[in-house]
C-alpha positions as CSV (number, residue, x, y, z in Angstrom):
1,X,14.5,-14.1,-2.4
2,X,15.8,-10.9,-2.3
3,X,12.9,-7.9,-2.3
4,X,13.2,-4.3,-1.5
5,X,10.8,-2.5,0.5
6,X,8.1,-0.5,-0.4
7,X,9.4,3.3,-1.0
8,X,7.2,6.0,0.9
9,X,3.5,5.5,0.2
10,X,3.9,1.9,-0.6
11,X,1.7,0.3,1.8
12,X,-1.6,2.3,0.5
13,X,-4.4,3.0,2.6
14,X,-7.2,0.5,3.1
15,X,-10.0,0.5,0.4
16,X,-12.3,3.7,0.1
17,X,-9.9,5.7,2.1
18,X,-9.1,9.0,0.9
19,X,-7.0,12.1,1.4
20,X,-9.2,13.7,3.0
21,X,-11.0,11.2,5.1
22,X,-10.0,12.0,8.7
23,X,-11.8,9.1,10.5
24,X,-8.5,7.2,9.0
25,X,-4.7,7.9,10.1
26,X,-3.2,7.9,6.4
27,X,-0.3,5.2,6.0
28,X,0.1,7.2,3.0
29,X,2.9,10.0,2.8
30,X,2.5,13.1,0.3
31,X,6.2,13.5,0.4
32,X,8.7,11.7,-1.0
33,X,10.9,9.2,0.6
34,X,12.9,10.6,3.4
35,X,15.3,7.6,3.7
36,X,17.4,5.1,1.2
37,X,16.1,1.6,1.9
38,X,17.6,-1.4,0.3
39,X,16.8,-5.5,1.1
40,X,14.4,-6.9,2.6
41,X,14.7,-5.8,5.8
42,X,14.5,-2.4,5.2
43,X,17.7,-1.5,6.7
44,X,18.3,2.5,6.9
45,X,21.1,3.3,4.7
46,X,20.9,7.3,5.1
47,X,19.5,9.8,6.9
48,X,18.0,8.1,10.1
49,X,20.2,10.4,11.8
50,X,18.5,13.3,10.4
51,X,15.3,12.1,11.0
52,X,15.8,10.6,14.2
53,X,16.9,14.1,15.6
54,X,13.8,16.4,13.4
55,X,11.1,14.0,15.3
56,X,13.1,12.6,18.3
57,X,9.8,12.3,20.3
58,X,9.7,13.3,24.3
59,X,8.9,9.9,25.0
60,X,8.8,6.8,22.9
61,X,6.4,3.5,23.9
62,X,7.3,1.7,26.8
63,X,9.6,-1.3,27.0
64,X,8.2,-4.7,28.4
65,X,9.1,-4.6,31.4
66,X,8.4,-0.9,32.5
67,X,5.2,0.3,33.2
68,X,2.3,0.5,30.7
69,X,4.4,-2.0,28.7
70,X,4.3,-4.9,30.5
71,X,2.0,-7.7,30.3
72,X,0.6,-10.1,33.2
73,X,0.8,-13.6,31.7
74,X,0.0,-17.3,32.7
75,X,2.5,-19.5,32.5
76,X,1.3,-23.5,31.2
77,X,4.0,-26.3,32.6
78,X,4.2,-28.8,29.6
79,X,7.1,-30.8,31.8
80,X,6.5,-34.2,30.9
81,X,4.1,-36.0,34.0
82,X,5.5,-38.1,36.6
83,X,5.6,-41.7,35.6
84,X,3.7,-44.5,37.9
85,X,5.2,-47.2,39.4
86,X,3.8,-49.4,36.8
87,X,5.6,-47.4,33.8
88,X,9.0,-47.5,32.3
89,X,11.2,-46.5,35.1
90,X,14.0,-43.6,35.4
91,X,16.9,-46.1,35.2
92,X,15.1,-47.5,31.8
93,X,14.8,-44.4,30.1
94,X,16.8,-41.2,29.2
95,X,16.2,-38.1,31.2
96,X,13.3,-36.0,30.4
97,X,14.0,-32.3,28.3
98,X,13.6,-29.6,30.9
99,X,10.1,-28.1,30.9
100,X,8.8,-25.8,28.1
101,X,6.7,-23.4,29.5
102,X,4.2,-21.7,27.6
103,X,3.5,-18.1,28.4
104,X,0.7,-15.6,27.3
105,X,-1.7,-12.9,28.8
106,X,-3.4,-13.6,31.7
107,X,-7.6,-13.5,30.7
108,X,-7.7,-10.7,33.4
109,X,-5.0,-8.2,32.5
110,X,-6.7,-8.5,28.7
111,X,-9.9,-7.7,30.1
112,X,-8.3,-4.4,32.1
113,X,-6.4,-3.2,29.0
114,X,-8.9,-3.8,26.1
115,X,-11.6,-1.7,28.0
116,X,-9.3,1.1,29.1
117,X,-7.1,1.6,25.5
118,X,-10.7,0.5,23.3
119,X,-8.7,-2.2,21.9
120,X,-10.5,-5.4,20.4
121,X,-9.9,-7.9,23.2
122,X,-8.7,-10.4,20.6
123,X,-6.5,-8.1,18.6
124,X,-4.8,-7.4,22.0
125,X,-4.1,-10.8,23.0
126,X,-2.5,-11.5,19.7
127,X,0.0,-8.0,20.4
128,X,0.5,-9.7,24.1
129,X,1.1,-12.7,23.1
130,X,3.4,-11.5,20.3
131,X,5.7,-9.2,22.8
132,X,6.0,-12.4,25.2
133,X,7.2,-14.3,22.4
134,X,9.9,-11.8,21.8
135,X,11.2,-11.7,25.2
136,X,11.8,-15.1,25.0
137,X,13.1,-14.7,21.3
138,X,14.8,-11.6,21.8
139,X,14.9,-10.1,24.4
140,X,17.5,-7.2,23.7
141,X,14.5,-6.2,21.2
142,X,12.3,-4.4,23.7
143,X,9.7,-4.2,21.9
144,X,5.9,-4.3,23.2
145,X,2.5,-4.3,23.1
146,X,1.7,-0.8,22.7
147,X,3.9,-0.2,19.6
148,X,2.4,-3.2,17.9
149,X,-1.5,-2.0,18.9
150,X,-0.6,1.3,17.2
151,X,0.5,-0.1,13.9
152,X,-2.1,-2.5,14.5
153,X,-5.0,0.6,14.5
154,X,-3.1,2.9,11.9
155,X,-2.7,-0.3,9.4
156,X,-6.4,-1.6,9.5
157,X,-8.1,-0.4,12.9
158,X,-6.8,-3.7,14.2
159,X,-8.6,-5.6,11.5
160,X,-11.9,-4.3,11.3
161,X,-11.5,-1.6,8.6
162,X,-13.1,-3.5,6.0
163,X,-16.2,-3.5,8.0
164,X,-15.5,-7.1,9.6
165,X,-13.9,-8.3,12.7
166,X,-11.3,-10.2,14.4
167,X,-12.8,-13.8,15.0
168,X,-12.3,-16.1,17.8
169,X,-9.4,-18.0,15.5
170,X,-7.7,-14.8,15.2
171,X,-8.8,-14.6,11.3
172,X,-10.7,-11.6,10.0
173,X,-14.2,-12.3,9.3
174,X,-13.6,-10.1,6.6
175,X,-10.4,-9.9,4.5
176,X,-8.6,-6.5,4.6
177,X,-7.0,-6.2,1.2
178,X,-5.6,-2.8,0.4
179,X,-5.3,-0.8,-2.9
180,X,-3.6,-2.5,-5.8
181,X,-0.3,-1.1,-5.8
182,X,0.1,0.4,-9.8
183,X,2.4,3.1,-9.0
184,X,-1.0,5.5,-8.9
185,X,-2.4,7.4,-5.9
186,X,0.9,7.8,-4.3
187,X,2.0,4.3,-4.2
188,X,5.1,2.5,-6.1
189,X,4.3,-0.3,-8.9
190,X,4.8,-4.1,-8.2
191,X,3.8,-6.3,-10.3
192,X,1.8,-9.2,-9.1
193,X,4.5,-11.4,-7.5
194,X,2.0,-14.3,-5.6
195,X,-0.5,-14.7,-8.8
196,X,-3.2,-13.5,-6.6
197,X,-3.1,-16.4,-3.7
198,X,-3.2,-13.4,-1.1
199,X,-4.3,-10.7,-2.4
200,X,-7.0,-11.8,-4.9
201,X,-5.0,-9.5,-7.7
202,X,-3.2,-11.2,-10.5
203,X,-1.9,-7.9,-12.2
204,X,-0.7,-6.0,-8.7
205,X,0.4,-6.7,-5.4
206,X,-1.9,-5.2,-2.9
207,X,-1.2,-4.6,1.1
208,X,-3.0,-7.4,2.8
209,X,-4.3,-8.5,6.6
210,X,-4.9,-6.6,9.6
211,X,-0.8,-5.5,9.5
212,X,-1.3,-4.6,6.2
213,X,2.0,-6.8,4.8
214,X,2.7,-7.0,0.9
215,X,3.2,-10.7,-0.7
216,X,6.9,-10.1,-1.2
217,X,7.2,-9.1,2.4
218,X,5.5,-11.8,3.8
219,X,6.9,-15.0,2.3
220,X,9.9,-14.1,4.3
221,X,8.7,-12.9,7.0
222,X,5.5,-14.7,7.5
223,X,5.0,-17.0,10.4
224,X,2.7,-19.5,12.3
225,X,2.2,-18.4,15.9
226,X,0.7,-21.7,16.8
227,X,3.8,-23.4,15.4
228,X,2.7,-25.0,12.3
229,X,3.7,-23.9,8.6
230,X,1.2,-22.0,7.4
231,X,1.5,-18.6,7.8
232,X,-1.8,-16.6,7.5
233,X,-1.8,-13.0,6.8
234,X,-5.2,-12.7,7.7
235,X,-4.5,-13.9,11.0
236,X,-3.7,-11.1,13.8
237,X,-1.6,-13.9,15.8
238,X,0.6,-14.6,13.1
239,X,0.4,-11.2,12.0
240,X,1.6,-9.5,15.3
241,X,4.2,-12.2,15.6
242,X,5.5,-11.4,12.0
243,X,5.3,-7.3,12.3
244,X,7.5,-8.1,15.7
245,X,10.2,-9.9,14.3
246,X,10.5,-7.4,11.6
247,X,11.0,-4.5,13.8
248,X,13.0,-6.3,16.0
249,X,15.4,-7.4,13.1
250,X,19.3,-6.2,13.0
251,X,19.3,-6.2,16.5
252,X,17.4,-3.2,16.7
253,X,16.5,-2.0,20.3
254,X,12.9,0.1,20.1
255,X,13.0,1.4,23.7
256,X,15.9,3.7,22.3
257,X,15.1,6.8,19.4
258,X,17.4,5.0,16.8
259,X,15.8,1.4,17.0
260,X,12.4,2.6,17.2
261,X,12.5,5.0,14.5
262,X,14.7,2.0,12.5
263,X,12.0,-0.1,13.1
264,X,8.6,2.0,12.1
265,X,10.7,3.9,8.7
266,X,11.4,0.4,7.6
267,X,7.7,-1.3,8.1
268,X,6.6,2.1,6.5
269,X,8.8,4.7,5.1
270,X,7.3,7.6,6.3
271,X,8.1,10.3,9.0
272,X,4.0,11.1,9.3
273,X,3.1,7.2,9.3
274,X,5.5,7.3,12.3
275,X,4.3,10.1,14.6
276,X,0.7,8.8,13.4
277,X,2.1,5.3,15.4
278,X,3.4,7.1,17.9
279,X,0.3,9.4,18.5
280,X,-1.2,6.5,18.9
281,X,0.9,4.3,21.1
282,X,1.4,7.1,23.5
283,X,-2.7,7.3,23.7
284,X,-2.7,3.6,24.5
285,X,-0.3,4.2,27.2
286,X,-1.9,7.0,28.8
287,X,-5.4,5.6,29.2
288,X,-3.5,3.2,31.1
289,X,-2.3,5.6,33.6
């Protein structure tokens, strides 16, 4: 299925938030759209250059393997065992795959980062987790934690707008659904394109989960980050993983202005969403230092 994005003010801020209420980064732009966007990916058609160059920042969000960006993971050998003498033997049976090896944050480096940067602990390992993924995936991305913490926060307060919390399975304890998207209080109209099954509204799409992803948006790009095939939008792991693979599309590379800028304009087509990500991304990375 073919979707376009949402145009500037899309993606609406969570329920009860307002204009004027400053304990919330407004997703929200009061401008109008400052790029063309077409497809679902969101791809910039005209005037990233321009915009690129007004808000080239001094220094964007590390990349994964510099500092600040990088993540100490364990490593789990699922290489099939050694056989005994009593099983089938090597000259009886084909040679074994080479070892998958399972990586994700280490239990102490999540502990360090969540109480420096004030990050939920769980919300963090899901953005971890999600960047290790994508060096495996691809690796020419770049992209890393702190970008995905920041959209994280600005989109939801990494899942805990809504008053609830990220639960042990990853899942909100309490669904963060956003406005319904009617083409009122500075957002576009779309019609109700999932009859409700994710966001609870039959008449209008609404932004859902702690990434804050539409219906249309997430049927193509939702996915399971324990490898099943169910995709949860309520679910920071497959959340993260999803919001990664989305920025990282078209071969974008986020530790350079274009890509990163590429990326954040087409999960949210606004130049003060952006700096509000960046803001924050940057304040991640500094409480690190």
């Amino acid at each position: 299925m073919t979707v376009s994005p949402p145009v500037d003010g899309a993606r609406p801020q969570p329920p009860g938030a307002s204009a004027t209420d400053h304990s919330w980064k407004p997703v929200i732009a009061a401008c109008t759209a400052l790029v063309a966007v077409a497809g679902v990916t969101g791809t910039i058609l005209a005037g990233v250059s321009t915009v690129v160059e007004s808000a080239a920042p001094r220094s964007l969000p590390p990349g994964p393997t510099e500092s600040a960006g990088s993540v100490e993971a364990v490593r789990e050998d699922t290489a099939p065992r050694e056989r005994s003498a009593t099983e089938e033997s090597a000259d009886t049976r084909p040679s074994p795959m080479a070892a998958e090896v399972a990586e994700e944050a280490s239990p102490e480096w999540l502990d360090r980062v969540s109480a420096a940067t004030g990050i939920p602990r769980r919300a963090l390992q899901a953005y971890a987790n999600a960047q290790l993924r994508l060096m495996n995936e691809q690796p020419h991305c770049q992209i890393s934690w702190p970008t995905l913490a920041a959209i994280g926060s600005v989109e939801s307060r990494h899942g805990t707008y809504a008053g609830g919390e990220i639960g042990p399975d990853g899942v909100t304890t309490v669904k963060v659904i956003g406005i319904p998207l009617n083409g009122e209080n500075n957002t576009a109209a779309i019609p109700d394109t999932d009859g409700g099954r994710l966001d609870g509204d039959t008449e209008w799409d609404r932004a859902v989960g702690p990434m804050q992803f539409i219906p249309t948006t997430w049927e193509i790009w939702g996915a399971d980050a324990s490898g099943g095939d169910d995709p949860d939008p309520h679910n920071i792991d497959d959340t993260a993983l999803s919001a990664a693979r989305y920025l990282c599309h078209q071969d974008r590379v986020l530790t350079t202005s274009e890509g990163w800028w590429a990326g954040i304009l087409s999960y949210n087509q606004s130049e003060r969403y952006g700096n509000d990500v960046l803001d924050v991304a940057n304040d991640y990375v500094n409480a690190l230092s």
